[in-house]
N, C-alpha and C positions, 0 to 999 in steps of 0.2 A: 504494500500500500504506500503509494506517495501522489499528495498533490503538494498543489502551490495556489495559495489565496488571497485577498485585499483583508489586510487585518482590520478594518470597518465593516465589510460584509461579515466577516468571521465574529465580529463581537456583537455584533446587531442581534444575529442568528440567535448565539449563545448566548446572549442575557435572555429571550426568549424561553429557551428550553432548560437553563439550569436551576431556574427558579423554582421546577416541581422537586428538583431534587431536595431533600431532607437533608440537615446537616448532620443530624443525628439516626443514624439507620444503623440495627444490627445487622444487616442482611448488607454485606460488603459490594456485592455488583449494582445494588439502589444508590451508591453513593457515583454510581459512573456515569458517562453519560454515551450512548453504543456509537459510535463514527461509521458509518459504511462511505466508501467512495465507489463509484462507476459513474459510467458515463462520461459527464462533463460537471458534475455537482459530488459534494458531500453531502449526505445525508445524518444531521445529528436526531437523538432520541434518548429523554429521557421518562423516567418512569417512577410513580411512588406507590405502583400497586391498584390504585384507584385515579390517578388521571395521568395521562401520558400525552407529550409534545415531541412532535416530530418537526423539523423545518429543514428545506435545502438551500443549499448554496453554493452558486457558480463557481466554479474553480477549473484550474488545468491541472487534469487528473493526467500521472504518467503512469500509474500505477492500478488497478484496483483491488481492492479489500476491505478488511474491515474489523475492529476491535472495539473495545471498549477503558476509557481513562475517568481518573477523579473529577469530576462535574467542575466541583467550585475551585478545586487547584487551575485545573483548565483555565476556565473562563477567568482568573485573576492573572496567569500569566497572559493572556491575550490583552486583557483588558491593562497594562503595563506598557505594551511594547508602544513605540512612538508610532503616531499618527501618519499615515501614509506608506504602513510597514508593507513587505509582503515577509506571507508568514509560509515556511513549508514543512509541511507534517510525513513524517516517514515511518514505519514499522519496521522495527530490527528484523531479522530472519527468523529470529525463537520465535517471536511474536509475544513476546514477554515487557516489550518497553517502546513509546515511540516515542521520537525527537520530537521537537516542534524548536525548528530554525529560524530566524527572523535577525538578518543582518551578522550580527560579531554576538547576537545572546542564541544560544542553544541550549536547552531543555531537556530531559528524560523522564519520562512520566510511567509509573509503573503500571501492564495492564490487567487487563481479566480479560479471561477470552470469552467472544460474540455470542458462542453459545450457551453460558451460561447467562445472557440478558434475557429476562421476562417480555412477556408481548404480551401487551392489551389485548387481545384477540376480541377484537367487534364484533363477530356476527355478522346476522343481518340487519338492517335497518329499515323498518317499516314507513316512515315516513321523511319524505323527503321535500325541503323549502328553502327560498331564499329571500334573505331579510336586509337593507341594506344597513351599514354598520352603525349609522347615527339612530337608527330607529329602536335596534339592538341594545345600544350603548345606552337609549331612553328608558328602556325598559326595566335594566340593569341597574342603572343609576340613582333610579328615584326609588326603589326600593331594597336596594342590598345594606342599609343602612339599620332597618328593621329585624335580617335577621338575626334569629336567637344563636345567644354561643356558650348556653346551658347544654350539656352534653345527654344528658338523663332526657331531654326531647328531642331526641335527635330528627327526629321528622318536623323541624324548626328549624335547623341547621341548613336551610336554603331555600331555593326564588322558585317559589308553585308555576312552572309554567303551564299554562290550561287556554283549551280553547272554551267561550262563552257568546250565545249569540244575545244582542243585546239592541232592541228596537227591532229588530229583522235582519241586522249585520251579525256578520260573525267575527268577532275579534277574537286579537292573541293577548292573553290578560297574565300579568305578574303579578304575584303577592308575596309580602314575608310579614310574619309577625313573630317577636319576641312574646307574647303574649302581657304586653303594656301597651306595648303601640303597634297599629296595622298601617302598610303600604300598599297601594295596589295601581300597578299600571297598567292602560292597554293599549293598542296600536286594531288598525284593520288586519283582520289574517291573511297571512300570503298563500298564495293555490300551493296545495299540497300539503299546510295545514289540516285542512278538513278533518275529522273523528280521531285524530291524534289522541293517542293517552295523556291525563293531567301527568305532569313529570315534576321532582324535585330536583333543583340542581342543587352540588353541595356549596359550601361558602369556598374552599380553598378552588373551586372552578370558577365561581361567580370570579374571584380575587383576578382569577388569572384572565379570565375571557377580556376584563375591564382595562387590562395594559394593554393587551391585542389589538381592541376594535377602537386605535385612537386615532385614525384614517378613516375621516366619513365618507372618500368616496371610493370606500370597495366595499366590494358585496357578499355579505356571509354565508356559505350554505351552510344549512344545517337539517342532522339526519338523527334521528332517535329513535329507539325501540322500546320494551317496558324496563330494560337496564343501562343501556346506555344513551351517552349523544354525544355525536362526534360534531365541532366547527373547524370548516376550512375557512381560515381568512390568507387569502393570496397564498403565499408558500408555506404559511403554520397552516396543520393540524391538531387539534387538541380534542383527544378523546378522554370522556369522562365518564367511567359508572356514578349509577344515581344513587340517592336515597331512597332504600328498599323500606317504605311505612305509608301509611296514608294522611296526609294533612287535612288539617281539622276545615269542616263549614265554616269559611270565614265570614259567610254574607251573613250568618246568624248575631255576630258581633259589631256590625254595623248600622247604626242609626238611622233609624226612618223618622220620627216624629219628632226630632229636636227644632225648636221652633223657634227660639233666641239667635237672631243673628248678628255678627259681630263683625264688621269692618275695619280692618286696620292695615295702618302703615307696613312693610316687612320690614323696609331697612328699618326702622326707627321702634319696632316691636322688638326686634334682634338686639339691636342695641340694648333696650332698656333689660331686657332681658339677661343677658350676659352681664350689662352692668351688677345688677342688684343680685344676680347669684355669684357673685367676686366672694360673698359673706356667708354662703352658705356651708355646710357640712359637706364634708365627701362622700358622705354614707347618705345621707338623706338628697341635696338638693333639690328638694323644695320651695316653688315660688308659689304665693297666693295670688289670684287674678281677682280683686274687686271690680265689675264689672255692673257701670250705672250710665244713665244719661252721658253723651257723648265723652265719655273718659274710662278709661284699664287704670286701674292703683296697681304698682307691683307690690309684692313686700316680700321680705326674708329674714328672718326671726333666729338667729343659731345664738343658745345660752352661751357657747364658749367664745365666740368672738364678736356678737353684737348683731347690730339690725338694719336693713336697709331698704326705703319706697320711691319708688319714682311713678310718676303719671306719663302717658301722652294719650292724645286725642283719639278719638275712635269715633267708627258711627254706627250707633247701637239704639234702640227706640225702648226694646221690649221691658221686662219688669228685673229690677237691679240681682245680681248673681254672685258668689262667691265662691270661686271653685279653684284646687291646687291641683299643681303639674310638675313632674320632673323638671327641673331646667333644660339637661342637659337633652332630652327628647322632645322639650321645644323648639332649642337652638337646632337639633336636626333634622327637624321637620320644616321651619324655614327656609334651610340652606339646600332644600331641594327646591321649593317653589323658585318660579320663573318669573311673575310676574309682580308688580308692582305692590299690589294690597293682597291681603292674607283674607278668604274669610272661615270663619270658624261659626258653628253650626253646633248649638247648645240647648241641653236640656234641665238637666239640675247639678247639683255639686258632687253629686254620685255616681253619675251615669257619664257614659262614655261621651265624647266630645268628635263631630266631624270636622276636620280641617282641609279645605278646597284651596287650589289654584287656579286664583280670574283668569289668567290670561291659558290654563291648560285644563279643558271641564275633565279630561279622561285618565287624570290620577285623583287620589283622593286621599286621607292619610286621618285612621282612629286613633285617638289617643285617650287611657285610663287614666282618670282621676286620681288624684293623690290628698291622702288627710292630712291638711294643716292645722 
């Protein structure tokens, strides 16, 4: 095995794929990452068991073969060599060590051989779509915030993707809930969608899918069956098994009859917001929302360090309310809305709270009340 590559294409690839790999693996070939060359491309591949990246890269291949080296040793010596390098990678004859050459720095890397590397082996995949990446990246974004990383629910532990028809359309709908606050997005479903299984994806895929799709004009496909789902975005691959459980009726947790509407500012909610929780407890964070005639009182109340209220304006008609909320699931339910005013959709100081985006009707975000 030997080629010769642009150590930019080569570290591009590898930040890609080395990220699934675990630092800590007792299973010694999980820590590698497998190198095949042919053709005119490298192909790297790594793997943690349950999600695996594959990506190629052009190269002048003189050789072909293929081995497997330390993930993150790798990718730090690549990620070193000066900009502009070309880098060229050789397999001794044992096949026990490859060089990796670049200028007057040469390398020896110890390997494990190819066939003891794992494969994802996919299957078949029942259903086949494609999503373009900003649509994707929509979907992902406004609610990967929500999921749970309580281990004991592990069918919490990622983004429900489900088809839902809704009016007479049929949309492709996200949810996560931690079970304090729900997120839920959706998009029009793309053909091929159609009678798809609800699917959960896990958080360590959601993580990875969201570095990937950070080019809005390519276009994802994507293929799922009831265990896995593989995305191709341009030269990645990323295959992932799901989460083997069923997640909970989420429509049953969300608000029909909250009747108090409440208008506000985001930037200047946010703000005040994060201001007056600077004094809160790390264990509680807790803010009280007084909620009257055109004005939010904030407050925060912590015996060990003191107390703090701020006002700003709102537009709010119905009969005065007082209800508490994490901060901190404040601050993140904001910092997904788009548009300009927040409205929030309220019942009493017990019951769940709907919080909408003016400028996006087709996400929506529940949030549980808290005692102050």
């Amino acid at each position: 095995m030997r080629v010769v590559l642009e150590r930019s294409n080569l570290l591009k690839s590898l930040s890609h794929v080395h990220r699934v790999v675990e630092r800590r693996s007792t299973i010694p070939i999980l820590s590698n990452v497998l190198l095949s060359v042919d053709g005119n491309s490298l192909e790297m591949k790594a793997t943690d068991l349950d999600l695996e990246v594959t990506e190629a890269v052009a190269g002048t291949v003189e050789q072909a073969g293929a081995t497997t080296v330390p993930a993150h040793l790798f990718y730090d010596i690549v990620r070193k060599l000066p900009d502009g390098a070309e880098v060229m990678l050789k397999l001794d004859e044992n096949g026990q060590s490859l060089s990796v050459v670049s200028g007057r720095s040469n390398f020896r890397l110890q390997c494990l051989p190819q066939a003891d590397f794992p494969s994802l082996t996919a299957g078949d995949f029942s259903h086949t779509f494609r999503l373009d990446s900003q649509s994707l990246n929509g979907l992902v974004e406004k609610t990967q915030f929500a999921i749970s990383t309580e281990e004991t629910r592990y069918y919490l532990n990622g983004i429900y993707l489900h088809t839902m028809e809704v009016d007479g359309a049929l949309m492709l709908r996200a949810v996560a809930t931690d079970g304090h606050r729900l997120a839920r997005a959706e998009i029009e479903a793309p053909a091929g969608a159609e009678e798809m299984p609800g699917i959960i994806i896990p958080r360590k895929t959601v993580g990875e899918l969201q570095k990937l799709v950070d080019d809005p004009d390519i276009a994802v496909t994507i293929e799922l069956s009831d265990t896995k789902i593989r995305f191709t975005i341009g030269s990645v691959v990323l295959t992932s098994k799901l989460i083997d459980g069923t997640f909970p009726d989420y429509q049953r947790v969300i608000p029909t009859g909250n009747d108090k509407e409440l208008i506000v500012d985001r930037q200047s909610f946010s703000a005040a917001v994060d201001r007056v929780s600077t004094v809160s407890s790390d264990r509680g964070r807790a803010v009280k929302l007084a909620i009257a005639d055109g004005q939010v009182t904030f407050t925060v109340n912590n015996p060990d360090s003191g107390s703090a209220t701020e006002e700003i304006s709102a537009g709010y008609e119905a009969e005065a309310v007082e209800i508490g909320f994490n901060a901190r699931y404040l601050l993140d339910v904001a910092g997904q809305l788009s548009g300009n005013e927040a409205k929030f959709l309220l019942a009493d100081a017990g019951s769940p709270t709907l919080i909408q985006d003016t400028s996006d009707e087709r996400t929506l975000y529940v949030l549980m009340p808290m005692r102050v």
